[in-house]
N, C-alpha and C positions, 0 to 999 in steps of 0.2 A: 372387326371388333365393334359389332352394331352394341346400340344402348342396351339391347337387348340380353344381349352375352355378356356385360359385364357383372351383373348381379351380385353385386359385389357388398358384404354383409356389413349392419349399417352403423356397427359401431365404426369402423374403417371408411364408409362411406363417407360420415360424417364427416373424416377429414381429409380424405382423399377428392372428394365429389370436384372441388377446384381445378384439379391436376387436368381432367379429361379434356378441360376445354384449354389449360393450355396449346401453344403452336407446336409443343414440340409431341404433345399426346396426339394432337389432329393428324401431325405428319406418318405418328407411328399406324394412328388408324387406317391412311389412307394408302400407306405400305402394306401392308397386310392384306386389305382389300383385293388390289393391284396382285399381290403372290396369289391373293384362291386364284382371283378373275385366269390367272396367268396355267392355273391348272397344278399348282404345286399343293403339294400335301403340309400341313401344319400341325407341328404336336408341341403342348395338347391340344385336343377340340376345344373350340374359345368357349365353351359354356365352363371348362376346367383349368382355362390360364389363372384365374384368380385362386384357386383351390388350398392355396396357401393361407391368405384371408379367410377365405370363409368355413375352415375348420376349426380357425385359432381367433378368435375376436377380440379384440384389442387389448381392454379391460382383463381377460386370462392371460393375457400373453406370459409366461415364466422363461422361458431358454429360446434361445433365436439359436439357427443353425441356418446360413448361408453356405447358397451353392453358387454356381455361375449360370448354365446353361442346362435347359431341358434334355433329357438324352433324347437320342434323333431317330431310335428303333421302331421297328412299327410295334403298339402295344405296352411299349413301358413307360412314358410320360403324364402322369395323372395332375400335374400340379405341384407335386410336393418339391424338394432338394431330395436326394438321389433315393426315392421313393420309385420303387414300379408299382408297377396290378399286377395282386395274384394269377400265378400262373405263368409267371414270366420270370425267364432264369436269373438271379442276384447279379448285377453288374459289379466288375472286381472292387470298387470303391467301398459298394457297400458290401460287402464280405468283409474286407478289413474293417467296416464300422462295426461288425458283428462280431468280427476277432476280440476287437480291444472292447467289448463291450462285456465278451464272456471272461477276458482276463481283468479287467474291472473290477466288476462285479459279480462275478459268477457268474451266467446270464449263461443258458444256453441259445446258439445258433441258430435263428428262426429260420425257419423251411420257407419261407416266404418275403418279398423285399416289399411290402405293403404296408408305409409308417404312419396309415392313419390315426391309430393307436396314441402315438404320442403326439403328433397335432391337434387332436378333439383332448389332449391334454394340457395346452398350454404348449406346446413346443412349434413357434412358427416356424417353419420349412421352406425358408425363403430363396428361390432362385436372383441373382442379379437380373438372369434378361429371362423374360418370363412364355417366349415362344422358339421356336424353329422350324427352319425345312428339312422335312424329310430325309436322312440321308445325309446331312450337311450340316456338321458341326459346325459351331458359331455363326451361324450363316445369317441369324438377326441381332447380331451384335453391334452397338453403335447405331441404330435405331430410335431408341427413345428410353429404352425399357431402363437401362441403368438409371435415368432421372428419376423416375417414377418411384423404382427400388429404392433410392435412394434419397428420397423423401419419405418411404415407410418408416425406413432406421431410424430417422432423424424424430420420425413422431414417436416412436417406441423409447429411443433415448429422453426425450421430452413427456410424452405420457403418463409413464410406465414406472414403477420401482421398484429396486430388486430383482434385476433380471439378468439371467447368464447368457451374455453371447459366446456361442464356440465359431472362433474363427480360425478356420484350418486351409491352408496354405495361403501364398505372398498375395493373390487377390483378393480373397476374403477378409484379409488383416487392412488391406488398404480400403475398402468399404467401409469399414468398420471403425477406420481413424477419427469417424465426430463422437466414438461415444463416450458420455462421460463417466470413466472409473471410481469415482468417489458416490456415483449412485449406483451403478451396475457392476456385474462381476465379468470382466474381459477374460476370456480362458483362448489361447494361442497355443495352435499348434500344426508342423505339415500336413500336407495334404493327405487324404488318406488311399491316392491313388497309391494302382502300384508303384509308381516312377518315385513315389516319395517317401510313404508310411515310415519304412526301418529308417527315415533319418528322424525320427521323434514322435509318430503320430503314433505308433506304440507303445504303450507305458505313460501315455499323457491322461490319465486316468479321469479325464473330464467328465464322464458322466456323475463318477461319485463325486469328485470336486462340484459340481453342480447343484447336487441334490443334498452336502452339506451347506454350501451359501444358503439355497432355497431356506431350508430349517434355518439357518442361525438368523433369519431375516424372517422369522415366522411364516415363511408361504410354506405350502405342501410338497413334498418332493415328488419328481415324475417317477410314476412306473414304469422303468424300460424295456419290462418283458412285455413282449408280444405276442398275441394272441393265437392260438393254434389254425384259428380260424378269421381271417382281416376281417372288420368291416364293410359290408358290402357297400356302404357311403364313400365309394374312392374317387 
């Protein structure tokens, strides 16, 4: 993660720039380093670890949807929470995000898991740990990335007003324990894996819940249809 790679967009810059020199960002950096030098493969490519920032810029921020970990397949890991690149088959989570999206809202099924769309809309896409190895789920967990992550939350609950977080399953809720509810709209609900969805994450209708707070708080509400065709900016 040279200075290079992080390019990281400046309203976020602004108040993130401190973090990198912290001890515990040097150690993350110098992990990482240590896995290429070691010949392991990382996803995403560090020019798209931050890709979560720099689609959603601070000041737009509207709905935060937290994930945990980058998926670890070769080709699906772009930056976003459980976002692939077109062309790459829908992983089960977000199929169910697509489910309850079409019973929601009517919403048909998009052909594609590329949620650039609602990031360049205000919808930060934020992982907890924001790399991995190849092949090896959780495998840069307890590294550094959670701190990091969890200084965005804490500026977004401080920055920011009016804003929906969807926290889905027991991790996401515990990340999400500093925000303050009397300015933001907290929406909780399981995970949308399969191991969990039919115990609630079904019928928890948070994208409409969403996109009323948004309106009765006079922001804009998100489009959640998706394009037929993503963004080639992934």
């Amino acid at each position: 993660m040279s200075q290079a790679e992080i390019q990281l967009e400046a309203s976020w810059l602004a108040q993130l720039s401190d973090e990198f020199q912290l001890p515990y960002m040097q150690s993350l950096k110098r992990f990482l380093r240590e896995e290429k030098d070691a010949g392991k493969v990382i996803f995403p490519p560090g020019k798209e670890m931050f890709a979560a920032f720099n689609h959603t810029p601070l000041d737009e921020v509207r709905v935060v949807i937290l994930g945990q970990d980058p998926y670890h397949g070769p080709r699906q890991a772009h930056g976003l929470c459980f976002s692939v690149r077109p062309g790459v088959a829908l992983p089960p989570s977000l199929v169910n995000i697509y489910k309850e999206l079409q019973q929601d809202l009517g919403i048909p099924v998009a052909a594609h898991g590329c949620l650039t769309h609602w990031a360049d809309q205000g919808v930060l896409l934020l992982n907890s740990v924001l790399s991995v190895e190849r092949g090896n789920a959780a495998s840069h967990q307890g590294k550094g990335w959670e701190q990091f992550t969890d200084r965005a939350i804490e500026i977004v609950n401080r920055e920011c007003e009016h804003v929906v977080f969807m926290l889905w399953g027991s991790y996401a809720q515990r990340k999400g324990a500093v925000i303050d509810t009397r300015r933001h709209c907290v929406l909780r609900a399981p995970h949308p894996s399969p191991l969990s969805a039919h115990r609630g994450f079904f019928g928890c209708a948070h994208f409409s819940q969403a996109n009323t707070y948004l309106q009765e708080h006079g922001r804009e509400p998100v489009d959640w249809h998706l394009p037929d065709q993503p963004s080639s900016s992934v």
